[in-house]
Each structure stands twice: as structure tokens, then as C-alpha cells.
Jmol script that loads the backbone (N, CA, C; Angstrom):
load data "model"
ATOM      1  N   UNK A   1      68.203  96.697 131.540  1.00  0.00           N
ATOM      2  CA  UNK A   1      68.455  96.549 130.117  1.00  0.00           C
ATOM      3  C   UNK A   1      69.960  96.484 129.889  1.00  0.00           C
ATOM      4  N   UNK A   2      70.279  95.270 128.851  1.00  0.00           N
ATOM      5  CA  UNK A   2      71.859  95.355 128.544  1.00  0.00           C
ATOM      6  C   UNK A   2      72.176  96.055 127.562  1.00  0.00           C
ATOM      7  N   UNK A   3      73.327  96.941 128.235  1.00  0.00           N
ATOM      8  CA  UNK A   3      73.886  97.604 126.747  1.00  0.00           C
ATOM      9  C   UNK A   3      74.971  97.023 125.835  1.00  0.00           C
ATOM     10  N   UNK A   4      74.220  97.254 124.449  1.00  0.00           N
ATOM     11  CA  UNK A   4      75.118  96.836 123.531  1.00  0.00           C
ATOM     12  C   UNK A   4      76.215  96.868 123.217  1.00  0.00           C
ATOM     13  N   UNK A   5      77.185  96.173 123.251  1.00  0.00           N
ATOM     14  CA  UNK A   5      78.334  96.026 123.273  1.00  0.00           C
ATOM     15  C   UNK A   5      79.448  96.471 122.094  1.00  0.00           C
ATOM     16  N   UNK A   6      79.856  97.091 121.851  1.00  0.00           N
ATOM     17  CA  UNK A   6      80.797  97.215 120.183  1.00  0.00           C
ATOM     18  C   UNK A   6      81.891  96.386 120.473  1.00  0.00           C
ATOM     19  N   UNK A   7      82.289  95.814 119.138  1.00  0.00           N
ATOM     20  CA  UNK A   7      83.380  95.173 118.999  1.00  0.00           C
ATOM     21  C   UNK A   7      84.819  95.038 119.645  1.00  0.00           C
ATOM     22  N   UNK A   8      84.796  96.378 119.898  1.00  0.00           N
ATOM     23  CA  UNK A   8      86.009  97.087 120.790  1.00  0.00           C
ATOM     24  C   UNK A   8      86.198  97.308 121.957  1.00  0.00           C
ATOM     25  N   UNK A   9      84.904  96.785 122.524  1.00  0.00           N
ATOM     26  CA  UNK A   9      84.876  97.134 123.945  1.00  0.00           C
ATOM     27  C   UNK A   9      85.156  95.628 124.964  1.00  0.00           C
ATOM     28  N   UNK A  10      85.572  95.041 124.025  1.00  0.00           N
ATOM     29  CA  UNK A  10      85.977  93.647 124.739  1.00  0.00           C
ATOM     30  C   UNK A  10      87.423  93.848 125.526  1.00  0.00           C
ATOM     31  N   UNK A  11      88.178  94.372 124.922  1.00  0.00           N
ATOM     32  CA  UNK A  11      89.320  95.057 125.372  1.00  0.00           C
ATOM     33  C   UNK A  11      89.794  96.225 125.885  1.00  0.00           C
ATOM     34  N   UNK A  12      90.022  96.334 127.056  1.00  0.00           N
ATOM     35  CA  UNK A  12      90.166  97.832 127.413  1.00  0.00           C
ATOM     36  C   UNK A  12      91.183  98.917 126.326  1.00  0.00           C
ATOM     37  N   UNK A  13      92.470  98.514 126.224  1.00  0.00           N
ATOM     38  CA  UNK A  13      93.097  99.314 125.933  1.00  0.00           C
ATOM     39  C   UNK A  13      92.970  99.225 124.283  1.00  0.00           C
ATOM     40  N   UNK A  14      92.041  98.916 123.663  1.00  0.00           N
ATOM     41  CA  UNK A  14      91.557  98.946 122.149  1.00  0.00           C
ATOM     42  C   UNK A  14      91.144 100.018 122.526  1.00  0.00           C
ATOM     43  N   UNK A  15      89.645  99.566 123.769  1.00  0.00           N
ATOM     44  CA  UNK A  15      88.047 100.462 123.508  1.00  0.00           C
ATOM     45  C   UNK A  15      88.998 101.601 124.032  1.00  0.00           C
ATOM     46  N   UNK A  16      89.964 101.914 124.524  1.00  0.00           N
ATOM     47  CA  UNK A  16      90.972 103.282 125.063  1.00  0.00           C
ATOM     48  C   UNK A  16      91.611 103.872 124.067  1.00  0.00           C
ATOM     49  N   UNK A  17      92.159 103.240 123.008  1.00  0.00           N
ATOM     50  CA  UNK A  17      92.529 103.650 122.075  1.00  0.00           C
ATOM     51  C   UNK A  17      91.403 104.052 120.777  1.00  0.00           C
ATOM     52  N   UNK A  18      90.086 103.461 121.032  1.00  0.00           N
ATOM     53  CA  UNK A  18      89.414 103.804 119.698  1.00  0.00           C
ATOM     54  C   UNK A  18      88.639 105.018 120.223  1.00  0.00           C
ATOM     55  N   UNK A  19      88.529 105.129 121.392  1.00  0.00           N
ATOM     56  CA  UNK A  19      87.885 106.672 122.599  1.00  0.00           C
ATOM     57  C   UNK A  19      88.677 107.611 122.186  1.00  0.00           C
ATOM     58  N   UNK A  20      89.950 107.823 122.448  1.00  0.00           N
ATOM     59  CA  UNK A  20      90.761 108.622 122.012  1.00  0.00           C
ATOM     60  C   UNK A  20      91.148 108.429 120.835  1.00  0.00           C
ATOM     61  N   UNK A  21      90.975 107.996 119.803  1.00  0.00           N
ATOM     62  CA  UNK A  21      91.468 108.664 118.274  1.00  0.00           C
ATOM     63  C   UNK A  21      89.879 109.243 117.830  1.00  0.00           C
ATOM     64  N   UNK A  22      88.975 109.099 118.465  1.00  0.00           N
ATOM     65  CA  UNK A  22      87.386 109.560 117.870  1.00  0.00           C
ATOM     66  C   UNK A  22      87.534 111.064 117.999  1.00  0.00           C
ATOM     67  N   UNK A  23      88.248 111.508 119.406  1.00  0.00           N
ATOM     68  CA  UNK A  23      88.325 112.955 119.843  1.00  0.00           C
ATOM     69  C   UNK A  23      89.754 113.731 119.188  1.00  0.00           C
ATOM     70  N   UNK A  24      90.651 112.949 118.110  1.00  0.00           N
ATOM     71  CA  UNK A  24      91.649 113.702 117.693  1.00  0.00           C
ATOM     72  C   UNK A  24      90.990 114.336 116.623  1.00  0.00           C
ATOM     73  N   UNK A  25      92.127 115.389 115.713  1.00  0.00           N
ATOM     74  CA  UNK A  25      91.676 116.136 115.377  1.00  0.00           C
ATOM     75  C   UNK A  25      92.053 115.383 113.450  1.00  0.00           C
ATOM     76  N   UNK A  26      91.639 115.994 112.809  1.00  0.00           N
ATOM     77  CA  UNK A  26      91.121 115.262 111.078  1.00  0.00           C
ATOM     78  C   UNK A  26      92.753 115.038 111.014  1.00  0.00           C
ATOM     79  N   UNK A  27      93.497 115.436 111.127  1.00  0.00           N
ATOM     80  CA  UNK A  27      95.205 115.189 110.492  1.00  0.00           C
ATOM     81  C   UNK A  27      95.666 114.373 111.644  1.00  0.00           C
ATOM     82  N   UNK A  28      95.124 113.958 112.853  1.00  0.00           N
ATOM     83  CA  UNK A  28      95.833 112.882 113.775  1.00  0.00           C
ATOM     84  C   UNK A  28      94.886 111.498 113.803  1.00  0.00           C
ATOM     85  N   UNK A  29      94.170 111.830 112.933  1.00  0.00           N
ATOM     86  CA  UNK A  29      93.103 110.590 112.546  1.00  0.00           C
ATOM     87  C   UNK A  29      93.596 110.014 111.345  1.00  0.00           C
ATOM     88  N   UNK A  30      93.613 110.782 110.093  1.00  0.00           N
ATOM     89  CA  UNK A  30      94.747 110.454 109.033  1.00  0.00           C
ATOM     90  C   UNK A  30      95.744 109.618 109.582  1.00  0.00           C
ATOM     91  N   UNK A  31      96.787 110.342 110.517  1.00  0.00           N
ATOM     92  CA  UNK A  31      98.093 109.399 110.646  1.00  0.00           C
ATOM     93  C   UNK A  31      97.890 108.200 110.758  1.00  0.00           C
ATOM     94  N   UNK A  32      96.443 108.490 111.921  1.00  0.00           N
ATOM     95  CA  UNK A  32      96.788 106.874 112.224  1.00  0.00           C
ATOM     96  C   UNK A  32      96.062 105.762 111.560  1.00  0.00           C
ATOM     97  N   UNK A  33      95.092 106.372 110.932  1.00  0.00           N
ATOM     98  CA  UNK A  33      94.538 105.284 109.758  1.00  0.00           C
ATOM     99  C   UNK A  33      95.359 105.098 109.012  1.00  0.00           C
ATOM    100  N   UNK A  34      96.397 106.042 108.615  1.00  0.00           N
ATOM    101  CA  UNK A  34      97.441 105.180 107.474  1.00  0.00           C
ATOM    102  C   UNK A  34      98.245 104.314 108.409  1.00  0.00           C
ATOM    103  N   UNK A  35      98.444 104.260 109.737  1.00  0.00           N
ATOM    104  CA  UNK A  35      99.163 103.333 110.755  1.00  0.00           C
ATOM    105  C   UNK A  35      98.256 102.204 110.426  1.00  0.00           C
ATOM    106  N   UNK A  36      97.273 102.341 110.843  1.00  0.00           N
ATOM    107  CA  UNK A  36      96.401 100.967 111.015  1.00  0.00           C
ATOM    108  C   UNK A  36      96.017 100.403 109.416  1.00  0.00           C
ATOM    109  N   UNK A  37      96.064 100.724 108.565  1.00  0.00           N
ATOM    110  CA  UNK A  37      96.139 100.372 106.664  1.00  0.00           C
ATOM    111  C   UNK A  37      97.439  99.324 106.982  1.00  0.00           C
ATOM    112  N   UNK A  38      98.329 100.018 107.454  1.00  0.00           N
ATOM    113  CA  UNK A  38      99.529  99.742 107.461  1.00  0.00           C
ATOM    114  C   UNK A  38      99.356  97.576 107.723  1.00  0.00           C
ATOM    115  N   UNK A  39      98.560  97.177 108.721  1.00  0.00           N
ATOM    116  CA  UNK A  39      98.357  95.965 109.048  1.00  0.00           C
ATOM    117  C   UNK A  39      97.667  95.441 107.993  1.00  0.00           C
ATOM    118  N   UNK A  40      97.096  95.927 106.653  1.00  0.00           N
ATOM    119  CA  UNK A  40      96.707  95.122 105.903  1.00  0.00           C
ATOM    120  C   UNK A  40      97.617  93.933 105.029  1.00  0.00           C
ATOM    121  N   UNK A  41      98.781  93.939 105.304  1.00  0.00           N
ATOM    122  CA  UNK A  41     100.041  93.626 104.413  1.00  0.00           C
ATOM    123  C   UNK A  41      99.690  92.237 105.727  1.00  0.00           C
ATOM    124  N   UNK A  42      99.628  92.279 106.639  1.00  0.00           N
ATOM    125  CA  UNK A  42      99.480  90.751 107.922  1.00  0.00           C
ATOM    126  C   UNK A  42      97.881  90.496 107.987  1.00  0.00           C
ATOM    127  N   UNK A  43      96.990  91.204 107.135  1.00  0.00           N
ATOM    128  CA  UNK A  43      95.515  90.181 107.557  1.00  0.00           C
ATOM    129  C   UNK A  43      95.461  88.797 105.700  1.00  0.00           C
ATOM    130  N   UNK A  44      95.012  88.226 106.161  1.00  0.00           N
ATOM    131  CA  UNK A  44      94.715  87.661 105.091  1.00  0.00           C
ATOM    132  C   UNK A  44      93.585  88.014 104.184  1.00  0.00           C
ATOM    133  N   UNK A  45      93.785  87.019 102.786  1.00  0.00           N
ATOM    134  CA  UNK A  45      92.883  87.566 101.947  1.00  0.00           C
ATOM    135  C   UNK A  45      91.091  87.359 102.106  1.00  0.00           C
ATOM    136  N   UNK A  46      91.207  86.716 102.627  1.00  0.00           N
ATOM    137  CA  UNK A  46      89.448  86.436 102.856  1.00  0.00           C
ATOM    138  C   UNK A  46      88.873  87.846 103.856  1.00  0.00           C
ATOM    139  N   UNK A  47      89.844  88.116 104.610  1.00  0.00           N
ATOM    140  CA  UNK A  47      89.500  89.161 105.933  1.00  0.00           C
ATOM    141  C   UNK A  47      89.488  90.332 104.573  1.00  0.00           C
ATOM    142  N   UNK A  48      90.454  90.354 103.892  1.00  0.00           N
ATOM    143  CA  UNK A  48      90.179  91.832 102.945  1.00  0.00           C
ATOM    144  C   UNK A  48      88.663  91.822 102.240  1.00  0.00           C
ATOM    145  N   UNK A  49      88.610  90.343 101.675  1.00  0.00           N
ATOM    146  CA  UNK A  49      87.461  90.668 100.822  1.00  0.00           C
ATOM    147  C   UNK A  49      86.191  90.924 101.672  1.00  0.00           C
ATOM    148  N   UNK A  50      86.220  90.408 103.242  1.00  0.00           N
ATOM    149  CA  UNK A  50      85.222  90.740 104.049  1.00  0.00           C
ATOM    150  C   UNK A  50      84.697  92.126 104.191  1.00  0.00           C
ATOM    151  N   UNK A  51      86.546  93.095 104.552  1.00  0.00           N
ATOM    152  CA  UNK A  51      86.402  94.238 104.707  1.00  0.00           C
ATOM    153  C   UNK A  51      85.604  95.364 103.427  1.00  0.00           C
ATOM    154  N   UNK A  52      85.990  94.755 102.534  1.00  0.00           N
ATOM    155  CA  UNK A  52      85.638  95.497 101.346  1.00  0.00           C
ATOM    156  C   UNK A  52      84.081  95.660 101.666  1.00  0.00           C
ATOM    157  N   UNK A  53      83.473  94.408 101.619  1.00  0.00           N
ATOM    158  CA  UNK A  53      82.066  94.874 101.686  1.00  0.00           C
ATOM    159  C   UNK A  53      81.881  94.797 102.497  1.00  0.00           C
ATOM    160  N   UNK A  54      82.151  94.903 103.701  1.00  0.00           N
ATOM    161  CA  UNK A  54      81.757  96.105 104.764  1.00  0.00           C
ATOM    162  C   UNK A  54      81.159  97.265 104.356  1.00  0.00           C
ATOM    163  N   UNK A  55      83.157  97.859 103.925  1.00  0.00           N
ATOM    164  CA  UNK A  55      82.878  99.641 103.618  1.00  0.00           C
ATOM    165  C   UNK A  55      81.624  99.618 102.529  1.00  0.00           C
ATOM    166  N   UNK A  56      81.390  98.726 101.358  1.00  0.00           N
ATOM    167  CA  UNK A  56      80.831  98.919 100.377  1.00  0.00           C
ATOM    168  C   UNK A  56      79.018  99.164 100.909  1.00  0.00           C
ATOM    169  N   UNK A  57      79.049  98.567 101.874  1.00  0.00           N
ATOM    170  CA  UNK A  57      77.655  98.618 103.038  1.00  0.00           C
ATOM    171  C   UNK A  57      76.789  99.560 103.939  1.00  0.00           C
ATOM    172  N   UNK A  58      78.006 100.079 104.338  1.00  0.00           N
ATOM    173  CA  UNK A  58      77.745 100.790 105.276  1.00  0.00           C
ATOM    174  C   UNK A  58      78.725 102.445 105.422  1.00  0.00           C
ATOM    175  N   UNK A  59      79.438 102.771 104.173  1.00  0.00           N
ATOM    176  CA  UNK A  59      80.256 103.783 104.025  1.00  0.00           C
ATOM    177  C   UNK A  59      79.298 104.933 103.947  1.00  0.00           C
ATOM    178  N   UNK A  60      79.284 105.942 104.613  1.00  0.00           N
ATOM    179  CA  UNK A  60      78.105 107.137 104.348  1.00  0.00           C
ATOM    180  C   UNK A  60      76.853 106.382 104.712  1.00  0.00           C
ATOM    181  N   UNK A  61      76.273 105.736 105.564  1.00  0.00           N
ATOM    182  CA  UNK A  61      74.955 105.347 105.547  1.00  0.00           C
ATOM    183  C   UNK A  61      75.061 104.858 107.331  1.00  0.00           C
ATOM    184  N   UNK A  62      76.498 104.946 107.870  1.00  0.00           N
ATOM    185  CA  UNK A  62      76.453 104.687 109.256  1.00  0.00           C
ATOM    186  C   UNK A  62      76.401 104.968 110.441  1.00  0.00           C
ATOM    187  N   UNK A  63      75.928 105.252 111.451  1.00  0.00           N
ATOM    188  CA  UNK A  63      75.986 106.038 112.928  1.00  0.00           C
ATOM    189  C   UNK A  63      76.944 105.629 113.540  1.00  0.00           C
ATOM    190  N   UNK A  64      77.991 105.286 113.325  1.00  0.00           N
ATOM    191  CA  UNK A  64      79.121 105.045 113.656  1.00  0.00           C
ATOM    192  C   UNK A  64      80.265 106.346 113.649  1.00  0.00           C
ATOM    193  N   UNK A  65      80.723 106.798 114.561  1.00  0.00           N
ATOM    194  CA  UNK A  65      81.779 107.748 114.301  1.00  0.00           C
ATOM    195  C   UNK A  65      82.668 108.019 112.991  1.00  0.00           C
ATOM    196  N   UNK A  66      82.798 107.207 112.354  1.00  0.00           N
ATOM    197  CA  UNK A  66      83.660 106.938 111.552  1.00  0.00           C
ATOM    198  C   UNK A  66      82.759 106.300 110.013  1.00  0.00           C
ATOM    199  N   UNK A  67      81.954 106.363 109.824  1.00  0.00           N
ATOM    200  CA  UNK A  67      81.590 105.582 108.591  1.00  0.00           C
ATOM    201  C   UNK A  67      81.547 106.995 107.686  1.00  0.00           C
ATOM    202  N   UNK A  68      81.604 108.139 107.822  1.00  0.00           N
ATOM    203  CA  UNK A  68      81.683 109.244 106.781  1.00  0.00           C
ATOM    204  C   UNK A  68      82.924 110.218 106.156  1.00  0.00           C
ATOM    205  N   UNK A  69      84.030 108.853 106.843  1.00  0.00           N
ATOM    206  CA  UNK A  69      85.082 109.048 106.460  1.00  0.00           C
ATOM    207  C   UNK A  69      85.886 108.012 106.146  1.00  0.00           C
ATOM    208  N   UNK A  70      86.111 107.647 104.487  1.00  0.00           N
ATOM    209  CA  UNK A  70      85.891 106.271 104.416  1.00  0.00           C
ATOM    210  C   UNK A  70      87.275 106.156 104.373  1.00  0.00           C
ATOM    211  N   UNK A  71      88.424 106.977 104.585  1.00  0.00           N
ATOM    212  CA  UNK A  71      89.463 105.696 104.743  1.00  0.00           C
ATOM    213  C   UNK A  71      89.620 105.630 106.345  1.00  0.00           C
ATOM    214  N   UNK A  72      89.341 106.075 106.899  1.00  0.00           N
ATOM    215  CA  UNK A  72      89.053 105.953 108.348  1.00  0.00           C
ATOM    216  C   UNK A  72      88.525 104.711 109.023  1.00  0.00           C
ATOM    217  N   UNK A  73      86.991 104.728 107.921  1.00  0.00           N
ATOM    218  CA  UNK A  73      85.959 103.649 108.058  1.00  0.00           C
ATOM    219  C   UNK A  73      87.031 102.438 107.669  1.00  0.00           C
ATOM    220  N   UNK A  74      88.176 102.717 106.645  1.00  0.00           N
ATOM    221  CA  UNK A  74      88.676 101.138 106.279  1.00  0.00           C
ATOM    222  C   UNK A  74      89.898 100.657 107.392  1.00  0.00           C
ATOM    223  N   UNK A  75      90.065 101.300 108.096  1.00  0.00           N
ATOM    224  CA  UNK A  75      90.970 101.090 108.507  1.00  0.00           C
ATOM    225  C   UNK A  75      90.427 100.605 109.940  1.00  0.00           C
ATOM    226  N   UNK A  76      89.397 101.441 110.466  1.00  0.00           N
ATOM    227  CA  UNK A  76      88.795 100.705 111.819  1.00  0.00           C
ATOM    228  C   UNK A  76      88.165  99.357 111.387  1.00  0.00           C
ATOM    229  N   UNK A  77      87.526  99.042 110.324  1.00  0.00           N
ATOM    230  CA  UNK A  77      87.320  97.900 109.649  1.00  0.00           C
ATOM    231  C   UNK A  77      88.089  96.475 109.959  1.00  0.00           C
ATOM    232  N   UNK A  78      89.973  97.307 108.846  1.00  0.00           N
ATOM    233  CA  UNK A  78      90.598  96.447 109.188  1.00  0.00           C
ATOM    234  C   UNK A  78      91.143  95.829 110.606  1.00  0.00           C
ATOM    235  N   UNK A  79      90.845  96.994 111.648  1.00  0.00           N
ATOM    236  CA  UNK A  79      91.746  96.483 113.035  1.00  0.00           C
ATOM    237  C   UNK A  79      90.329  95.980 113.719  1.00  0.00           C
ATOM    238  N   UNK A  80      88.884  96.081 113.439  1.00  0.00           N
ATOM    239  CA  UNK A  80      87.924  95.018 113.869  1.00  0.00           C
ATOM    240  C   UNK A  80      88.474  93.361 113.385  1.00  0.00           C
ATOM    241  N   UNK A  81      88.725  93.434 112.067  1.00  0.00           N
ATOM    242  CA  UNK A  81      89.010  92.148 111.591  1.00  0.00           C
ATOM    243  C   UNK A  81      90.448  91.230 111.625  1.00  0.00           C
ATOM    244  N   UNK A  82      91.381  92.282 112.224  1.00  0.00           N
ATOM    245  CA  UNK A  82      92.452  91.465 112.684  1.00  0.00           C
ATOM    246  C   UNK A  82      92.386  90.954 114.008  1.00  0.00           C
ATOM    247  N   UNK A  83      93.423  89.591 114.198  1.00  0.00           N
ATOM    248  CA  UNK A  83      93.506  88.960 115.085  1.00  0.00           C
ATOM    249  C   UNK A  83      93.278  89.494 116.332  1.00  0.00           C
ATOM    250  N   UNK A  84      93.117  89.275 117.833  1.00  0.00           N
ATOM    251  CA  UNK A  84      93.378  90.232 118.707  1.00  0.00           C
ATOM    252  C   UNK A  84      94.587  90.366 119.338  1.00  0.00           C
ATOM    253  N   UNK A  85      95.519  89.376 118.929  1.00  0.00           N
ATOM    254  CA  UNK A  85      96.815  89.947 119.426  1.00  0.00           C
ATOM    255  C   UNK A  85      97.310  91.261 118.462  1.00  0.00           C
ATOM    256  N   UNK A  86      97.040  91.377 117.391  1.00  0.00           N
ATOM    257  CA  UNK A  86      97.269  92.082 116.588  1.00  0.00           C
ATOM    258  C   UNK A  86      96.230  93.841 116.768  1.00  0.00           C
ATOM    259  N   UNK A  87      95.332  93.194 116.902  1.00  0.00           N
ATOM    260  CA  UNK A  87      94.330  94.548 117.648  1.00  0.00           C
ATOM    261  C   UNK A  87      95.320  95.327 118.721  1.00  0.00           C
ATOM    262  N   UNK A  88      95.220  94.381 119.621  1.00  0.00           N
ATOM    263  CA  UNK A  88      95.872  94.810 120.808  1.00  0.00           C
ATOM    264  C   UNK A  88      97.638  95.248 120.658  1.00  0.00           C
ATOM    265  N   UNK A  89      98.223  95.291 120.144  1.00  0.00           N
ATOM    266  CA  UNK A  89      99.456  95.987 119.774  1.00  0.00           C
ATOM    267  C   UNK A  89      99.093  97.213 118.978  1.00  0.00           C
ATOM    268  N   UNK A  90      98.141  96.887 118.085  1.00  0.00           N
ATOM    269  CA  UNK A  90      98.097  98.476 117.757  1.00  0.00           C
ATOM    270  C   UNK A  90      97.527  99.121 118.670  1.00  0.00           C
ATOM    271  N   UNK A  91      96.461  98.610 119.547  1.00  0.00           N
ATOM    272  CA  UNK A  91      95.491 100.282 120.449  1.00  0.00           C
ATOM    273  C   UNK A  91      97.062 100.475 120.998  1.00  0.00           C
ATOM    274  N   UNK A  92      97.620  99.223 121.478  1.00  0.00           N
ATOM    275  CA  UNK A  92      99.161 100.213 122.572  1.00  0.00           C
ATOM    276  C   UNK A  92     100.271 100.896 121.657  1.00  0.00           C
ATOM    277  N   UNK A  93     100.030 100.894 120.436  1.00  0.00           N
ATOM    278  CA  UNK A  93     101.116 101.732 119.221  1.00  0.00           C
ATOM    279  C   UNK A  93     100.192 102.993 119.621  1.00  0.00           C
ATOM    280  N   UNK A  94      99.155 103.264 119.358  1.00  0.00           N
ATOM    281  CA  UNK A  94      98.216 103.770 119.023  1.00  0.00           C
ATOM    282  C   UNK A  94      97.754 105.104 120.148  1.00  0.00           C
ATOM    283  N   UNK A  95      97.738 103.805 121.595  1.00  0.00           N
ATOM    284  CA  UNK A  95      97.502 104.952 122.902  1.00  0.00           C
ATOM    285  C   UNK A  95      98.788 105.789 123.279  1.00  0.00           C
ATOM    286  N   UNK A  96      99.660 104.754 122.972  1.00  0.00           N
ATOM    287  CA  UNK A  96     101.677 105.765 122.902  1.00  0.00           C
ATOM    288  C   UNK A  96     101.331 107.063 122.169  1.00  0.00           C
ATOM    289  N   UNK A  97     101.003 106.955 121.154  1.00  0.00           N
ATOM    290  CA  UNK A  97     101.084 107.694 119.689  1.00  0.00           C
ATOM    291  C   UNK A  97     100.200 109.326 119.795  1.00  0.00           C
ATOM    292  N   UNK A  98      98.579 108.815 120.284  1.00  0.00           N
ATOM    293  CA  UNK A  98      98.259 109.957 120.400  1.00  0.00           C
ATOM    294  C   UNK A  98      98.195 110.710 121.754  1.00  0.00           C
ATOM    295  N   UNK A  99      98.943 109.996 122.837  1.00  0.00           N
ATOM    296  CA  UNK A  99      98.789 110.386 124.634  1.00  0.00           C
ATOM    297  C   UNK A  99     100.256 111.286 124.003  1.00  0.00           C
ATOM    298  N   UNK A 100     101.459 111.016 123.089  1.00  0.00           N
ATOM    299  CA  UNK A 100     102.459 111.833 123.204  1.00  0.00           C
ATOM    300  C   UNK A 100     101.747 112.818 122.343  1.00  0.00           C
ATOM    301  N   UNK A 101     101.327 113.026 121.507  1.00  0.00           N
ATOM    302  CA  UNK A 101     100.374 114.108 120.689  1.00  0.00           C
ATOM    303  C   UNK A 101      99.895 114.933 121.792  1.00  0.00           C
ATOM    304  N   UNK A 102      98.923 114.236 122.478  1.00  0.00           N
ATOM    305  CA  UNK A 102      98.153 115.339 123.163  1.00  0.00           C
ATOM    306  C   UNK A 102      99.132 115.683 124.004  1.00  0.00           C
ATOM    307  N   UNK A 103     100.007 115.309 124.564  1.00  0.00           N
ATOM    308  CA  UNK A 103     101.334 116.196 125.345  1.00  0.00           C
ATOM    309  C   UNK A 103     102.140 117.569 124.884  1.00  0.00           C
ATOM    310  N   UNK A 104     102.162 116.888 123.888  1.00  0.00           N
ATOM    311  CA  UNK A 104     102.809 118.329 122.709  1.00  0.00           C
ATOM    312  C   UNK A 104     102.152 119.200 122.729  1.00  0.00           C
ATOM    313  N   UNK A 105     100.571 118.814 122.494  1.00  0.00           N
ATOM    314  CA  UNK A 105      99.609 120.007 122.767  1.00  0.00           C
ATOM    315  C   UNK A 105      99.815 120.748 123.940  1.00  0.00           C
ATOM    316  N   UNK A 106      99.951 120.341 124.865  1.00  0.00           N
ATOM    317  CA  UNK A 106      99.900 120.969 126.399  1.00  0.00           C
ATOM    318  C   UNK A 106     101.015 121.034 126.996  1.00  0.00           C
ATOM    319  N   UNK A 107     102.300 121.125 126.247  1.00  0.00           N
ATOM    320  CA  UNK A 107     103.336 121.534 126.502  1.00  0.00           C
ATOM    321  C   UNK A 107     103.119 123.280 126.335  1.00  0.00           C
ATOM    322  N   UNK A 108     103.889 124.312 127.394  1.00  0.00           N
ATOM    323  CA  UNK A 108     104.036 125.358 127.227  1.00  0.00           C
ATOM    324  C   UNK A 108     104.795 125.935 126.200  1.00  0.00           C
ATOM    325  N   UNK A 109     104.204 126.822 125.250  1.00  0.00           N
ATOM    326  CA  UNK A 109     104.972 127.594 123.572  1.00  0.00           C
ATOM    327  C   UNK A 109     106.261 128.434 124.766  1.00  0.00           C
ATOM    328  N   UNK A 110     106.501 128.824 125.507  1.00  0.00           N
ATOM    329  CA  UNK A 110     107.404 129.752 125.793  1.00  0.00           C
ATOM    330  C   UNK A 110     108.822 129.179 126.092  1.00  0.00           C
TER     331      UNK A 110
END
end "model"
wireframe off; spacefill off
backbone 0.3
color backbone group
């Protein structure tokens, strides 16, 4: 049997970057959904009005990691619907961003 594929898993270092922001914690998920919002200013307008009803679809009603947190949900939205060169610069903004996070974590307090 084939398994189903998500959107993200076409690319390693996306599906690496969307693995690791699922396991950060509610305020390092924030950051980076306002990072990834941030690319709505470079998608065009047809991709917005797509995104909209998306969220309007499937916000609170999804088995998706992310659909019960809807600016979360808009923002993985938007980086499904941008280009993939554009995908792919953010998972590597993205895998930088929270691999130095989790470092900080596991740096020694003394």
C-alpha cells in the first residue's frame, strides 16, 4: 500500500522544517508563522484568495497539526501555496531559526 504523500514531503528540507516547527513550543510557532505571513507581501493575489478559503474550509474541522490554530493554519497555507523556490528558502530560514532555538535550549544555565 502507498502512503499518502503531503504537500511537503516533496522536499526534504521543507518536510524537515515543517517536522520540526510541529514539535516547537506555542511562542516558537508564533514567531515563525509571523516569519512565514511575512511572504504574503511576494505571493500573488489569486494564491491569497485561494488561501482564504482554504482556512475558511478547513480551520477547526482538520486532522492536520495545525488547522486549530488558525494563524498557524494561514501561514502553513501560505508557504503550501508559494512558489517552491520560495518554499524552499524559507524551510532553510526556518531550519537555521529553530536548530539555533533548540541550541539555546541545551546550552548549559551555569
Amino acid at each position: 500500500m502507498t502512503e499518502a504523500r503531503r504537500w511537503y514531503d516533496k522536499d526534504p528540507v521543507l518536510k524537515e522544517a515543517l517536522e520540526l516547527l510541529r514539535l516547537q513550543t506555542d511562542d516558537t510557532k508564533a514567531e515563525a508563522a509571523d516569519y512565514i505571513l511575512s511572504l504574503q507581501e511576494q505571493v500573488a493575489a489569486d494564491v491569497i484568495e485561494h488561501l482564504y478559503d482554504t482556512i475558511s474550509k478547513y480551520q477547526g474541522k482538520g486532522n492536520r497539526w495545525y488547522d486549530n490554530d488558525p494563524v498557524m493554519m494561514k501561514a502553513i497555507e501560505m508557504l503550501r501555496l508559494a512558489p517552491p523556490k520560495m518554499q524552499r528558502i524559507a524551510a532553510l530560514k526556518l531550519l537555521l531559526a529553530l536548530e539555533q532555538k533548540s541550541s539555546e535550549n541545551l546550552e548549559d544555565p551555569s
